[in-house]
C-alpha positions as CSV (number, residue, x, y, z in Angstrom):
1,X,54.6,-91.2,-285.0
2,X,52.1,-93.9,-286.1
3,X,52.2,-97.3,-286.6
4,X,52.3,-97.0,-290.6
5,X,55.3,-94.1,-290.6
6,X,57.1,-96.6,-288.7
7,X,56.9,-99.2,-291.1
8,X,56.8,-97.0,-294.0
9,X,60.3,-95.6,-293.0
10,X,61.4,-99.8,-293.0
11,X,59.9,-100.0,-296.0
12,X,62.4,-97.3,-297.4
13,X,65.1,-98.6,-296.0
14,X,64.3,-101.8,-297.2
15,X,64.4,-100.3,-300.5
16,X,67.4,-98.3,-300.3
17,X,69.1,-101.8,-299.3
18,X,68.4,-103.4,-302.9
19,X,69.1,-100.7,-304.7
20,X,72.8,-101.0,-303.4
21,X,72.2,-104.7,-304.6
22,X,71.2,-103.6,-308.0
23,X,68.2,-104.8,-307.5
24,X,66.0,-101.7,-309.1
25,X,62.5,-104.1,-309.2
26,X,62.5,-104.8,-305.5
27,X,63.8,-101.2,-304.6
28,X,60.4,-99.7,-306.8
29,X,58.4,-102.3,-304.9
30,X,59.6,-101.3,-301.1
31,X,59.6,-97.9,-302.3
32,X,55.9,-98.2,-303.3
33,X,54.8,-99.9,-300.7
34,X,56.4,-96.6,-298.2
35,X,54.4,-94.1,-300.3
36,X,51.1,-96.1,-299.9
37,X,51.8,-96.5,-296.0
38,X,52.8,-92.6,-295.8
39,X,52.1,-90.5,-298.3
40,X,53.1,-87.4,-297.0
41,X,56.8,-88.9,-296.3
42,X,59.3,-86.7,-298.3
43,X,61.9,-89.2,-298.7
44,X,59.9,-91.8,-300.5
45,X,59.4,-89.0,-303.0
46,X,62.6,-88.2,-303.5
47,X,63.7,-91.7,-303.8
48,X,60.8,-92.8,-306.3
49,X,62.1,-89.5,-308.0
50,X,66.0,-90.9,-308.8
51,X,64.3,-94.8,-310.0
52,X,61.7,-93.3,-312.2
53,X,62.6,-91.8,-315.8
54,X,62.4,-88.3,-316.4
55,X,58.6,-87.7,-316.8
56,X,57.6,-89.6,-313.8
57,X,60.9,-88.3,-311.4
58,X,59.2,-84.6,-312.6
59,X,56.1,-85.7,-310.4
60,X,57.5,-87.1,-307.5
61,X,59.6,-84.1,-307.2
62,X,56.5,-81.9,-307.2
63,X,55.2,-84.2,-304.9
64,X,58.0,-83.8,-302.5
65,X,57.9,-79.9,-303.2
66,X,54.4,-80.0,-302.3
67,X,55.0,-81.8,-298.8
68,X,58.2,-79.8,-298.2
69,X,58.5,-76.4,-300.1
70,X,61.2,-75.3,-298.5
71,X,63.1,-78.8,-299.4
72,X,66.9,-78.2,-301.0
73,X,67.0,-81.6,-301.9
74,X,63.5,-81.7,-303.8
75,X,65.2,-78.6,-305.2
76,X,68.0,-79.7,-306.5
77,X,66.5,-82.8,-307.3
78,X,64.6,-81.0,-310.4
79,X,67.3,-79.2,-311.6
80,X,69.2,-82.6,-312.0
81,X,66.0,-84.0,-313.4
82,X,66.0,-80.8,-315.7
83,X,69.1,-81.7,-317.4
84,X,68.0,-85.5,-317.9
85,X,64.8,-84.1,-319.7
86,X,67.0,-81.7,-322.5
87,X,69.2,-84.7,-322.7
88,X,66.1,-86.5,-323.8
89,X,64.6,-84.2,-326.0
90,X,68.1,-83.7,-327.6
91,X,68.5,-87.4,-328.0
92,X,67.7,-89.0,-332.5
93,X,65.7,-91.8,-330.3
94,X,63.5,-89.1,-328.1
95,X,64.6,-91.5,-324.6
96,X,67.2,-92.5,-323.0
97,X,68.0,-94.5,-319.9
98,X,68.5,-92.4,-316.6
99,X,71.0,-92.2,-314.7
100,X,70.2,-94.2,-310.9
101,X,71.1,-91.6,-308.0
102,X,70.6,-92.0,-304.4
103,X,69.2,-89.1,-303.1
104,X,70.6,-89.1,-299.0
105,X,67.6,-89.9,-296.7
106,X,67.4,-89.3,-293.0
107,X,68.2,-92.5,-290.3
108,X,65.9,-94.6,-289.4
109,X,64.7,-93.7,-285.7
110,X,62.7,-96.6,-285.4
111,X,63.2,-100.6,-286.7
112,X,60.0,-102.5,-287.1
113,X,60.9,-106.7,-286.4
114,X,60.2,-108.5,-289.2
115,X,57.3,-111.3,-288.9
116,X,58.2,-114.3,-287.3
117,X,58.5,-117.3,-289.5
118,X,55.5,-118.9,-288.7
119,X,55.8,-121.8,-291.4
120,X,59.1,-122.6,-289.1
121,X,56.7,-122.5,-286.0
122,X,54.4,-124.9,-287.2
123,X,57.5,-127.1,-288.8
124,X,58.9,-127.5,-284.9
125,X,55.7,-127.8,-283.7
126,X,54.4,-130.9,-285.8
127,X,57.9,-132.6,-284.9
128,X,57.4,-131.8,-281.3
129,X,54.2,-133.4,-281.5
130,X,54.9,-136.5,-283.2
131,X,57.9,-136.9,-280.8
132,X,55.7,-137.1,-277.5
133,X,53.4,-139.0,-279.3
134,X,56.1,-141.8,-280.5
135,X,57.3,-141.7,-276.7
136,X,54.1,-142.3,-275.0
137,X,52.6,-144.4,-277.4
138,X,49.8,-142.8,-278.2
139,X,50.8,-142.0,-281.9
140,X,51.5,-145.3,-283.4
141,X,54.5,-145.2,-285.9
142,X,52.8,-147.1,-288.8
143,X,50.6,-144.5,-289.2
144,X,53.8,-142.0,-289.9
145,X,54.4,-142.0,-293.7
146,X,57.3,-144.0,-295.2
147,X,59.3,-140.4,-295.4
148,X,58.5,-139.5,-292.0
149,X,59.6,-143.4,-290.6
150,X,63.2,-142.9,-292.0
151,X,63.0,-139.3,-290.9
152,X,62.0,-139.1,-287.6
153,X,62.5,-142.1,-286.5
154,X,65.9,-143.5,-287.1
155,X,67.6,-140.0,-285.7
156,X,65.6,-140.6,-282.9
157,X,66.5,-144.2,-282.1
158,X,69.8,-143.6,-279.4
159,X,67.2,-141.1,-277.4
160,X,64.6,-144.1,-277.0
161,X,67.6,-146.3,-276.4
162,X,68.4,-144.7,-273.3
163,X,64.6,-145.4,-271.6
164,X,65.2,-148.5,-269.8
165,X,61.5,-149.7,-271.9
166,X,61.5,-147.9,-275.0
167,X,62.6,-149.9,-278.1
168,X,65.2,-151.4,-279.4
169,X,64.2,-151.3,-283.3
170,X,62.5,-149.6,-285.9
171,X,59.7,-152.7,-285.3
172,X,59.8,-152.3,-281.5
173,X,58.4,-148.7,-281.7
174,X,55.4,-150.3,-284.3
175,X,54.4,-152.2,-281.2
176,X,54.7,-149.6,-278.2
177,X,53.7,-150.4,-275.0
178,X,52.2,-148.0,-272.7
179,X,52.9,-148.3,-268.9
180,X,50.3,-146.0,-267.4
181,X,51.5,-143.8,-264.5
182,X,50.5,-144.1,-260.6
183,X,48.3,-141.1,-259.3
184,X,49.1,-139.8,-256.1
185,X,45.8,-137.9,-254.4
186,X,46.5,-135.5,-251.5
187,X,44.4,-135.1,-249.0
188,X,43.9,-132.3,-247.3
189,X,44.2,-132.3,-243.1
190,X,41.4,-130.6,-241.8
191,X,42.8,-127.6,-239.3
192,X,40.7,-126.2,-236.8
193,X,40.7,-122.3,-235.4
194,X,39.8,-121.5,-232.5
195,X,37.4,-118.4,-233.0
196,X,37.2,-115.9,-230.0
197,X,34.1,-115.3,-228.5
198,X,32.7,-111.9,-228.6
199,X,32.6,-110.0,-225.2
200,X,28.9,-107.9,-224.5
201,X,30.2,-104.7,-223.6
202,X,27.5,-102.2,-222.0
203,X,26.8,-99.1,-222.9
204,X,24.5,-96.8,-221.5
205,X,23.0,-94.5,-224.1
206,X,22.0,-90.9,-222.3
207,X,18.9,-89.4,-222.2
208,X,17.9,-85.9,-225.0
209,X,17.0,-84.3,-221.8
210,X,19.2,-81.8,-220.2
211,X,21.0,-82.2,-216.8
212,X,21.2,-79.8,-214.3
213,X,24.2,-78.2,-213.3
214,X,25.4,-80.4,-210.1
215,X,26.2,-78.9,-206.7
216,X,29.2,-80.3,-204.6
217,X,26.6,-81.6,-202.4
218,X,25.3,-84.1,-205.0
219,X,28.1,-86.7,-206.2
220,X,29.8,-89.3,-204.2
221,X,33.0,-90.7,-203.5
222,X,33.8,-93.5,-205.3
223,X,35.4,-96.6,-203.7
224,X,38.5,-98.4,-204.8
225,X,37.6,-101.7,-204.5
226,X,33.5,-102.3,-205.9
227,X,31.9,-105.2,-204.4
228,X,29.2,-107.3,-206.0
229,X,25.8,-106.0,-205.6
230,X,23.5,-107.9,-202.7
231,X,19.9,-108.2,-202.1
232,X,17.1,-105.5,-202.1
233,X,16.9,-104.9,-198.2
234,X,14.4,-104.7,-196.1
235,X,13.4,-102.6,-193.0
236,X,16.2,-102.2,-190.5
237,X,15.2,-99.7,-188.4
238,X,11.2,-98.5,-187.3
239,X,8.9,-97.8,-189.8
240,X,8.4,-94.0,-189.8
241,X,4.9,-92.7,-189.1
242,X,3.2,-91.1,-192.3
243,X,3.4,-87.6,-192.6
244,X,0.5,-85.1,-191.6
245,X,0.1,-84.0,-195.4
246,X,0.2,-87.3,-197.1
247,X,-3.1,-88.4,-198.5
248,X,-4.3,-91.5,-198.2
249,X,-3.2,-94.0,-201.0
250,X,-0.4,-91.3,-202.0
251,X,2.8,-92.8,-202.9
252,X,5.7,-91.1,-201.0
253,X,9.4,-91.8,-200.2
254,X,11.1,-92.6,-197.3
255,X,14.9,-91.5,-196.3
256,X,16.3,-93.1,-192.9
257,X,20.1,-91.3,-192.6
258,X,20.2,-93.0,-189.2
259,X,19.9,-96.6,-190.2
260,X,20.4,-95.8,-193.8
261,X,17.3,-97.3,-195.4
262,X,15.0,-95.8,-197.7
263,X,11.3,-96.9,-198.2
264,X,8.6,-96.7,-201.2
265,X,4.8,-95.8,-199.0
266,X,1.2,-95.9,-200.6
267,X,-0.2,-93.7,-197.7
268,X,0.5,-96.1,-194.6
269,X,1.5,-99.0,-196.7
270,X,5.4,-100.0,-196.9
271,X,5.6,-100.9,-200.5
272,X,9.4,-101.7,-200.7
273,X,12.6,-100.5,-198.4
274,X,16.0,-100.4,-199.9
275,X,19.5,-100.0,-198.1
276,X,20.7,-96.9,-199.6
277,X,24.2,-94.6,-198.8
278,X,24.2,-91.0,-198.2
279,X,26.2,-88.3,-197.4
280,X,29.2,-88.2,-194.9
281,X,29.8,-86.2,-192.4
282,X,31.4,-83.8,-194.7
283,X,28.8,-83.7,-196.9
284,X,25.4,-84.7,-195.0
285,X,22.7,-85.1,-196.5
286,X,19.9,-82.0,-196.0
287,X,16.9,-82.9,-194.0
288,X,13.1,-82.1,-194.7
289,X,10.4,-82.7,-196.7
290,X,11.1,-82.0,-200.4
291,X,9.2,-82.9,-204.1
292,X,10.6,-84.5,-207.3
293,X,11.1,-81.8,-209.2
294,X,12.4,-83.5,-212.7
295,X,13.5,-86.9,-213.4
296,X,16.8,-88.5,-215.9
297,X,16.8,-91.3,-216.9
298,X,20.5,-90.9,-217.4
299,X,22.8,-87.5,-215.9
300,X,25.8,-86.3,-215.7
301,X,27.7,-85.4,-212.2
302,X,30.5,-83.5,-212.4
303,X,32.4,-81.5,-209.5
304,X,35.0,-80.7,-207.3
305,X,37.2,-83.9,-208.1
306,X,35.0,-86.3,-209.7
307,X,33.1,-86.5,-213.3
308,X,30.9,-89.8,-213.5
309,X,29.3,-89.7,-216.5
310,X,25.4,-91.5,-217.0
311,X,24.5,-91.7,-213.8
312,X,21.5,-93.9,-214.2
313,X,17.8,-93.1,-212.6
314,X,18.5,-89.9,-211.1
315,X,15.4,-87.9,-210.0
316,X,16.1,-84.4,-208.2
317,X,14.1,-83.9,-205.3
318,X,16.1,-80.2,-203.8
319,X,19.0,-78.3,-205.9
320,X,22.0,-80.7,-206.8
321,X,20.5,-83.5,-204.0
322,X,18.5,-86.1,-205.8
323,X,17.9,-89.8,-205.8
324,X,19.9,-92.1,-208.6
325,X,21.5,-95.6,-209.0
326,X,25.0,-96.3,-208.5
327,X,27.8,-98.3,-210.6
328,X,31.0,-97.2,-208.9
329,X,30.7,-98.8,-205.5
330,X,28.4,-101.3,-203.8
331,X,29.0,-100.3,-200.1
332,X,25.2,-99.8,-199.3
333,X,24.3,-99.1,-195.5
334,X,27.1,-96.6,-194.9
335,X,27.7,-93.4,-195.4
336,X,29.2,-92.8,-199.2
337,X,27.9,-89.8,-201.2
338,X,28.4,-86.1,-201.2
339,X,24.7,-85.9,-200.4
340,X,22.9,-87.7,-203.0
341,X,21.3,-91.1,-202.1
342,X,22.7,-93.5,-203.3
343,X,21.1,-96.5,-204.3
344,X,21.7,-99.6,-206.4
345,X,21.0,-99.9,-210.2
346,X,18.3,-102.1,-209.9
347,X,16.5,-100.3,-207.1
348,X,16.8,-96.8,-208.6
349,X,15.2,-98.4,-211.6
350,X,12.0,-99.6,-209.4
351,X,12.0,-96.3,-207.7
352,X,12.1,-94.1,-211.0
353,X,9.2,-95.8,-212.2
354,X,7.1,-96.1,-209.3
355,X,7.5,-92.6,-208.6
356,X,6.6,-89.6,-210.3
357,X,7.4,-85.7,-210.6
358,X,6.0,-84.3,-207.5
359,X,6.4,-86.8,-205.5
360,X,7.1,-85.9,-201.3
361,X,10.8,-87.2,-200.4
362,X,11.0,-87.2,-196.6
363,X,14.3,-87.5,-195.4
364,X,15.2,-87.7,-191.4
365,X,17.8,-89.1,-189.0
């Protein structure tokens, strides 16, 4: 239901209220002013129908028919109005004043609130106004008119009585005076956060190259307690001869189990040594002469018992044995690994890229 059924069907009711006051001009008017909002409202029809005189009441009942042809009341409504129009034609004067009826309507479903007085508003408001004004002082009182003075004012003399400085009289409030109000100003305390520092947390990001699948032989034990790193090392034990099948000027690799040092040659020139940690007794490290064969720059481990993950620098030199860096202990110079070499982080980063695939690993007690 729209907004003009509702307050077509308040209309009609408004109507139907002055008929039962008698008062037939302002019932035509509410009723006229439903059928404009809906015309297709069978009630207003039926109600112009039993105002109207004879003629007219015929076509608001066709009207009703129209919306409603299956209407008893618009039915009934011109046979009754079928009657009033023989009575007329039988009448010496050809008219005759109708009879009012009130055709029953349905209940309203819906009340629409009537507008609110607004001239009322604006009455209250203008006093308001001119009250705050006469209080503060900013609205002089001889600027009210005479009627205003004697309306406003002398009702309004105990309330200003009761303000330790308002006035006393009619010419005290002529005269006000205005005592201006301290302002306070807050300020704000300043509040300080502490903001946490971020922590760098590393990450090691592996390699698109694949690993090999690890032997038991190739993964060591790690330690409980890690210690920091120390030093590169240098030589602790003889310096191995060169190798029959090394060239001269050919970079090869050096692998002392016995006193646990490793060291970087350029034919018979030590380059670098490194303390280093290879296999136990368990899990010795093999012996010979072996080759690179591939090189990660990060690889997984995984066997019997451990999984370290990223194992940085690892270069293969014979099946699951290979060279790599270490983070999970720092106990260099002994004996650590299931047969890998060990070595720290930053050495097995010197050592990856000074050496190359192919290059000879020879590993001795």
């Amino acid at each position: 239901m729209n907004e003009n059924s509702l307050r077509a069907k308040q209309a009609l009711l408004q109507a139907k209220t002055a008929l039962q006051n008698k008062d037939h001009l302002a019932a035509r008017r509410w009723a006229y002013l439903a059928a404009n909002l809906s015309p297709d409202l069978e009630d207003v029809w039926l109600f112009l129908a039993a105002l109207a005189d004879p003629h007219a009441s015929h076509a608001y009942l066709k009207r009703a028919l129209e919306i409603n042809p299956s209407s008893q009341r618009a039915r009934k409504g011109m046979h009754w109005n079928a009657r009033r129009l023989r009575a007329l034609r039988a009448s010496p004067t050809g008219s005759s004043r109708p009879s009012i009826i009130l055709i029953p309507a349905l209940p309203p479903q819906v009340v629409i609130p009537h507008r609110r007085p607004v001239l009322l508003w604006a009455i209250i408001l203008v006093f308001m106004i001119a009250f705050v004004g006469l209080w503060t002082g900013f609205l002089p009182v001889g600027s009210l008119p005479t009627s205003w003075q004697s309306a406003i004012i002398q009702p309004l003399m105990p309330v200003f009585a009761q303000n330790h400085s308002a006035p006393r009289s009619l010419a005290d409030l002529i005269k006000p005076s205005f005592t201006p109000t301290p302002t306070y100003t807050f300020t704000p305390t300043a509040t300080y956060t502490l903001t946490p520092t971020p922590t760098l947390t590393f990450t090691p990001t592996p390699t698109d190259t694949a690993t090999p699948v690890p032997t038991d032989t190739m993964t060591p034990q790690p330690t409980s307690t890690p210690q920091p790193p120390a030093p590169t090392a240098v030589a602790v034990g003889p310096i191995p001869a060169i190798p029959s099948n090394v060239q001269p000027g050919e970079r090869w690799i050096d692998v002392d189990l016995t006193h646990q040092t490793a060291y970087a040659f350029e034919g018979d020139q030590l380059i670098k040594s490194f303390l280093v940690s290879t296999g136990t007794y368990l899990h010795p490290t093999v012996t010979g002469q072996f080759h690179i064969y591939v090189k990660y720059r990060y690889a997984d481990m995984v066997g019997p018992g451990y999984n370290l993950p990223n194992v940085p620098y690892t270069m293969y030199f014979y099946q699951g044995y290979g060279l790599h860096g270490t983070y999970w202990h720092h106990n260099f110079g002994h004996p650590m690994s299931h047969g890998c070499v060990n070595l720290r982080t930053e050495d097995a980063a010197w050592l990856y890229n000074w050496a190359s695939v192919g290059t000879l690993v020879n590993i001795h007690y």
